[in-house]
Structures are given as structure tokens and as C-alpha cells.
N, C-alpha and C positions, 0 to 999 in steps of 0.2 A: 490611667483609668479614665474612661469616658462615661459622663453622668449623664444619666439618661431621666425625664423627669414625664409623670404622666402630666394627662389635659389637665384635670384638679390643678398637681402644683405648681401646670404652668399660668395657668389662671391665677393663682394666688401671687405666684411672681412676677406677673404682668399688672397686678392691685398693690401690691409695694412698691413696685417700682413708679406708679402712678400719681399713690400718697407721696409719696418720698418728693417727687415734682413737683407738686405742688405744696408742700410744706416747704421745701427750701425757695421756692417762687414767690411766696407768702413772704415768710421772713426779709426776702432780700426788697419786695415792696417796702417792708415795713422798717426794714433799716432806710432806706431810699428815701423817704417821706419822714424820718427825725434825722436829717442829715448835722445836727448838734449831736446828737450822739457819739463819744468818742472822742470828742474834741472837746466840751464844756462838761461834760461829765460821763460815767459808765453806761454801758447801754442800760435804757431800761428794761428793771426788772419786775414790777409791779405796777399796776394802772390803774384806776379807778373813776368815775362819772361822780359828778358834783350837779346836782340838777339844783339851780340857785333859785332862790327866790325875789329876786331882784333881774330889775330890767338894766341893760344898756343905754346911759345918756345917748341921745342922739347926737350931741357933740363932742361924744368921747371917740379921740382918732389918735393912730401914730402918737401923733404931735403930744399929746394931756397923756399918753400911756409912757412914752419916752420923759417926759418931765413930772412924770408921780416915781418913776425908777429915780432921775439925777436927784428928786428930790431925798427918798429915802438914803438914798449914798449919801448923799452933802450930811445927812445928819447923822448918819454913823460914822462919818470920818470926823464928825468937829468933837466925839465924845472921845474923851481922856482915855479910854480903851480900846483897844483891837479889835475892828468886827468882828461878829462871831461868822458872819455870813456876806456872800459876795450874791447881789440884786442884778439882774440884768434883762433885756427885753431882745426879744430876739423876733425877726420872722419881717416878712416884705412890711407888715405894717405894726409893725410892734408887738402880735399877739400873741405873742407867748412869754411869759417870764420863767425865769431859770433863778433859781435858790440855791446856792454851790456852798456847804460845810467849810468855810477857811482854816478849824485846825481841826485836831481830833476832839471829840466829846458831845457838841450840841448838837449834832445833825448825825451821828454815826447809826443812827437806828431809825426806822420806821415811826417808832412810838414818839421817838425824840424829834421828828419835823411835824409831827403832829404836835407836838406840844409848842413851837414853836410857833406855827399856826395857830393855836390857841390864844397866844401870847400876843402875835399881829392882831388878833380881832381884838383885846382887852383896847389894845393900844387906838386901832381905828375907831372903837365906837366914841373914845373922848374927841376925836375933832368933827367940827361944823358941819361937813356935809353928812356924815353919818347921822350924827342927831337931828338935822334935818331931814334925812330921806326916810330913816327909821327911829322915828324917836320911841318905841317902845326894846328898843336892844335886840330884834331877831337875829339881825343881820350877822352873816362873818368876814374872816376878810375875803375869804371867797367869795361871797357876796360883791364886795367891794371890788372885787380885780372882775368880776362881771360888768356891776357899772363901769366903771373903766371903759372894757372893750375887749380886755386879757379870753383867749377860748382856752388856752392850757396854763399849767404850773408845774413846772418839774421842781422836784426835791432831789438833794443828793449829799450823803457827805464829801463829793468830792475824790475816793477813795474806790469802791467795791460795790454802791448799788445805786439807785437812779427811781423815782415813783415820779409817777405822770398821771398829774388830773387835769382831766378833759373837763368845763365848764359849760354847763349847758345853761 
């Protein structure tokens, strides 16, 4: 059988075939550009913009981003329990951190690294610079991975999904 197709649906199939190209061109940039994806946790599947209210030290570099991550590790390994979560910095100069679920249960949901987040801010506004930079409590710890220098945060339990916030 030979398919013969009029001008209409050869038009229409020369606009699929168009989209189609450039959604998979799309996608394959945007795999390209989270090359942790895969390796440190699932691709992601949800994203979101954090527009912080806090500024950038200007002597937050690599260097202070790399040693507020060894820092948090060093204190979740000296506690009498098993992390619940693995801290890491990734990117030519440290600006990204990565938050990976170590078992099942704290991080298996959306709601649940959000609430974990809740939990890092409780924890950051008790130390010094916080109460210094914000002593009325706005701040979060997103706030905080801005001063830093952090531009993203990915969440993951490690398992099935992956959420990326962009810091602005």
C-alpha cells in the first residue's frame, strides 16, 4: 500500500517532525549542562527559582563553600547516628550542592526535603553569622547557601526523583 498524504498533512508532518527536534535538542542541552545527573542522583524531575533575599559575601569562594560542606559532614559523622543525608559541593567552583537521602524515609518525598530544609534553617539561624547578618530571623538556609556563593541545591532521595533549586 502506498500512502499518499495531502499539502495540509504534509505540513503538519513537517511541524512534528520540527517540534520533535527541537524537544529532543532541548532535553539533550539540558541533560548536557546537569552532567551529575545519573551519577549523584535521578535526573531531575522538578525545579524551582528561590529568589533569596540575601546578598553574596564577597569573600565567599570555592574555598568557604567547600569547607561549610567538610564542615557539615565532620558534624554528622561525630553524632552517635547515621546520617540521614550525604552533603556534597559540586561544579568548577563549588556552586552547586547536592543533598542525596542515605536510606529510605527522610528525603523519599518532595514534602519531606522540604521539611528538611525547614529543619536546616531552624538549625542555621542559631549560629553567629546568621544572627549577625539577620538578627530579625527572615533568613533561610537558602538564604544562607546564597551568602555562601551556592547558585543551585539539588534534593534527592537518592532512589526515583531529584528537585533543583536555582538560587537567585
Amino acid at each position: 500500500m502506498i500512502w499518499e498524504f495531502g499539502p495540509t498533512a504534509r505540513r503538519v508532518g513537517v511541524g512534528v517532525v520540527c517540534a520533535l527536534a527541537v524537544t529532543l535538542s532541548l532535553t539533550g542541552a539540558a541533560s548536557a549542562q546537569d552532567r551529575h545527573a545519573g551519577y549523584y542522583y535521578p535526573e531531575v524531575s522538578s525545579t524551582e527559582i528561590y529568589h533569596s533575599r540575601a546578598e553574596t559575601l564577597p569573600d565567599s569562594d570555592r574555598t568557604r563553600r567547600v569547607g561549610f560542606v567538610t564542615g557539615v559532614t565532620a558534624g554528622q559523622t561525630e553524632r552517635p547516628y547515621y546520617p540521614i543525608t550525604a552533603m556534597y559541593a559540586k561544579g568548577a567552583e563549588a556552586e552547586k550542592l547536592i543533598m542525596v537521602g542515605l536510606h529510605d524515609g527522610p528525603m523519599d518525598t518532595l514534602y519531606r526535603a522540604r521539611a528538611l530544609l525547614a529543619m536546616l534553617t531552624a538549625t542555621s539561624r542559631t549560629t553567629s553569622v546568621f544572627r549577625e547578618l539577620d538578627p530579625q530571623g527572615n533568613y533561610t538556609f537558602l538564604d544562607l547557601l546564597k551568602i555562601l556563593g551556592f547558585t543551585q541545591i539539588t534534593l534527592s532521595d537518592g532512589k526515583t526523583w531529584s528537585h533543583q533549586i536555582e538560587i537567585h
